[in-house]
C-alpha positions in Angstrom: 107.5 111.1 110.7 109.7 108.0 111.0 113.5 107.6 109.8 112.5 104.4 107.6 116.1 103.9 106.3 117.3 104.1 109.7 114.5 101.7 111.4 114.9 99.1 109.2 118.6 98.3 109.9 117.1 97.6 113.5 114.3 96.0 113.4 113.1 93.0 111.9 109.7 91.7 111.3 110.0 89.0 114.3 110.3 91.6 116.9 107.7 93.6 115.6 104.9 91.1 115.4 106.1 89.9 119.2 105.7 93.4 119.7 102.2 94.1 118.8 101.3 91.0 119.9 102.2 92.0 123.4 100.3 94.9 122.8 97.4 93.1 121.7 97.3 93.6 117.9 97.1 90.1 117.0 97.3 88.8 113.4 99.4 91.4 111.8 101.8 89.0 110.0 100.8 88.1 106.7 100.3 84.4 105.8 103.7 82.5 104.9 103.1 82.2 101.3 104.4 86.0 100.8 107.9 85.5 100.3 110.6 88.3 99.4 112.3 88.2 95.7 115.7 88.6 97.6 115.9 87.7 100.4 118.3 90.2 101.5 116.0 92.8 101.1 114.6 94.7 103.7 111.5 96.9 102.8 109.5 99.4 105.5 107.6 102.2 104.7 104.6 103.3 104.4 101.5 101.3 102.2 99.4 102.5 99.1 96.7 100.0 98.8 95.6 98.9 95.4 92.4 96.5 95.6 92.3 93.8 92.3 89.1 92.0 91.0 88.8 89.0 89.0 87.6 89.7 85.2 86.8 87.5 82.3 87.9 89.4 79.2 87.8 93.1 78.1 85.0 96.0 77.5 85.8 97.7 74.3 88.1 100.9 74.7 88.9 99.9 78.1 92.3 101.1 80.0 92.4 98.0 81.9 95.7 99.4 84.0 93.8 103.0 84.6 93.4 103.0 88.0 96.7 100.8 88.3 98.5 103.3 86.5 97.2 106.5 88.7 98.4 104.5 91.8 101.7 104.2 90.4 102.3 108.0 89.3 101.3 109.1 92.7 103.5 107.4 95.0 106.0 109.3 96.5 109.0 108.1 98.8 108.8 105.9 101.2 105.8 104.3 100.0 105.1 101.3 99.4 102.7 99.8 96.9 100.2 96.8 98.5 98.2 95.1 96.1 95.6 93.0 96.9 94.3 90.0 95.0 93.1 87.5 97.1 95.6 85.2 97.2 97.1 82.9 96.8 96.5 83.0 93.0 97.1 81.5 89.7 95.7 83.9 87.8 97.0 87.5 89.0 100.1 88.6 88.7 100.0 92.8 88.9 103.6 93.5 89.6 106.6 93.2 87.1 109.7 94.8 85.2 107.9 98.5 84.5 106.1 99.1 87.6 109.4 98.4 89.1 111.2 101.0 87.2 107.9 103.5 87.3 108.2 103.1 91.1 111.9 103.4 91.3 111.4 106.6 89.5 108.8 108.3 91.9 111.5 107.1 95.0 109.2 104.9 96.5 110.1 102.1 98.8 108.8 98.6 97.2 105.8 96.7 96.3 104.3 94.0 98.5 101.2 91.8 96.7 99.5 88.4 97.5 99.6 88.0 93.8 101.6 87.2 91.4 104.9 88.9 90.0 107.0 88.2 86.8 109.8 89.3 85.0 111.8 88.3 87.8 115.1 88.7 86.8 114.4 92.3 86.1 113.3 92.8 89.2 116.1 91.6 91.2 118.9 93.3 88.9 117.0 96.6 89.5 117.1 96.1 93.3 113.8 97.4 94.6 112.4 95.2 97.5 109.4 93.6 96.2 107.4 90.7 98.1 105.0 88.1 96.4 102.0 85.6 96.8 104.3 83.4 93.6 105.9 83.6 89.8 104.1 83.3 87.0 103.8 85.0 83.5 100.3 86.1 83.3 100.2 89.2 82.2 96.4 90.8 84.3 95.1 91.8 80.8 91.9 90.6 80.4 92.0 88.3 83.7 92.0 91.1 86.4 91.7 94.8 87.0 92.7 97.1 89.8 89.0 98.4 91.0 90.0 100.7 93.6 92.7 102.6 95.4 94.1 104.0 98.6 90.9 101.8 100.1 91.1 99.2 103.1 91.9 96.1 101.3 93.5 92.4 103.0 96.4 91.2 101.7 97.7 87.7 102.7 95.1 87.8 105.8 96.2 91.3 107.3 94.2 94.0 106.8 95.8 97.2 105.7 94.7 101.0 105.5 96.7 103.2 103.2 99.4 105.1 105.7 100.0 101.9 108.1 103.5 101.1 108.6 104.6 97.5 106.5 108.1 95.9 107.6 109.5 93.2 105.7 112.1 90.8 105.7 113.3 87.2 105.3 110.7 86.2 107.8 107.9 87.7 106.2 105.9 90.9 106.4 104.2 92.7 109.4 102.0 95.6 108.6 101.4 97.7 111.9 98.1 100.3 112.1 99.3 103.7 112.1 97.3 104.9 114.9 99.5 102.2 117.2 103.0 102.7 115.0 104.9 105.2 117.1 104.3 103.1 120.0 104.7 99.9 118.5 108.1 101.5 117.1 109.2 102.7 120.5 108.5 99.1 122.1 110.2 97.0 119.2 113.4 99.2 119.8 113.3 98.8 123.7 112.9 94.9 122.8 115.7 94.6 120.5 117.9 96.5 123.4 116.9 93.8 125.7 117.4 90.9 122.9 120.6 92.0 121.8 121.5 92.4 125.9 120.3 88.2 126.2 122.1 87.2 123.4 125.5 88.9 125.2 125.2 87.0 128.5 124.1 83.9 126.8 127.1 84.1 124.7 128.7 84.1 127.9 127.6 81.0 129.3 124.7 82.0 131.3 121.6 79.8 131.6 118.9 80.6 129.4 116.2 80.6 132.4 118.3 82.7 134.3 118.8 85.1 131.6 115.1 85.0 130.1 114.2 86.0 134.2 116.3 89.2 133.8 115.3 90.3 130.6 111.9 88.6 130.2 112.7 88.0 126.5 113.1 84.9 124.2 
């Protein structure tokens, strides 16, 4: 349905939230704290929601990564695993060095999570875009477990449907409803077009009011 690869070397998550903004989707950014692990990284595809819960301990004969694990083995390209954990958190930290590798195997597109991630350096050699709510070394073991997938969850204060459309970049992520993403799509491209035609004739000396009259953009 969308060229992802291609998107993403044009957009950029501040267009897109002016964009549905405009458009009235308000609060679609998620909350500053989520921060790339490179920030050269661009990540858009499409999200696979994974909702965690706190727990104190284990059951016996529990698979405390079951339904973790059967999110993982079914993602496919251009997805994108989003877990939430209410954060920010201390004590979560679902992402690290294997899922990254399981999820570079399946071709999917990157893991955004208002938890915690570790094994850090791992991550960054391998080069998948991944997007945190902090570090830490807590393995989830005995402190939290994924209760449900492919479910509407919040992550970092956006609500998120598996299938809607997450962006993200240096300046954070942007998770746009899939109902509104062709035309949000459309109108970010048309705005970068006018951006990119501001930046020109400011460049050559124009005044910023007279240019921001023209193209109506800032």
């Amino acid at each position: 349905m969308f060229d992802f690869a291609t998107l993403s070397k044009t957009l950029y998550s501040a267009v897109l939230s002016d964009t549905m903004d405009g458009m009235g989707l308000q609060s679609r950014a998620m909350q500053s704290f989520v921060r790339p692990l490179d920030d050269a990284r661009v990540l858009m595809g499409r999200a696979r929601t994974g909702l965690f819960a706190n727990v104190y301990g284990l059951r016996d004969g529990e698979n405390p990564y079951d339904i973790e694990m059967a999110l993982i083995d079914d993602l496919g390209p251009g997805d994108i695993a989003m877990l939430a954990c209410g954060g920010p958190t201390e004590r979560i930290a679902p992402w690290g060095e294997l899922l990254t590798t399981a999820t570079i195997a399946r071709g999917a597109s990157g893991c955004v999570t208002d938890g915690l991630v570790r094994d850090v350096r791992h991550i960054r050699s391998l080069g998948l875009p991944v997007f945190h709510g902090g570090i830490g070394p807590l393995d989830t073991r005995g402190r939290a477990r994924m209760i449900d997938r492919d479910t509407g969850v919040e992550v970092a204060g956006v609500r998120v449907e598996s299938g809607d459309i997450v962006f993200g970049d240096v300046d954070g992520v942007v998770v746009i409803p899939l109902v509104h993403a062709a035309e949000v799509i459309d109108r970010a491209l048309e705005k970068v077009t006018m951006e990119n035609h501001t930046r020109d004739e400011l460049r050559a000396g124009r005044l910023l009011r007279e240019v921001y009259e023209k193209y109506g953009v800032l």
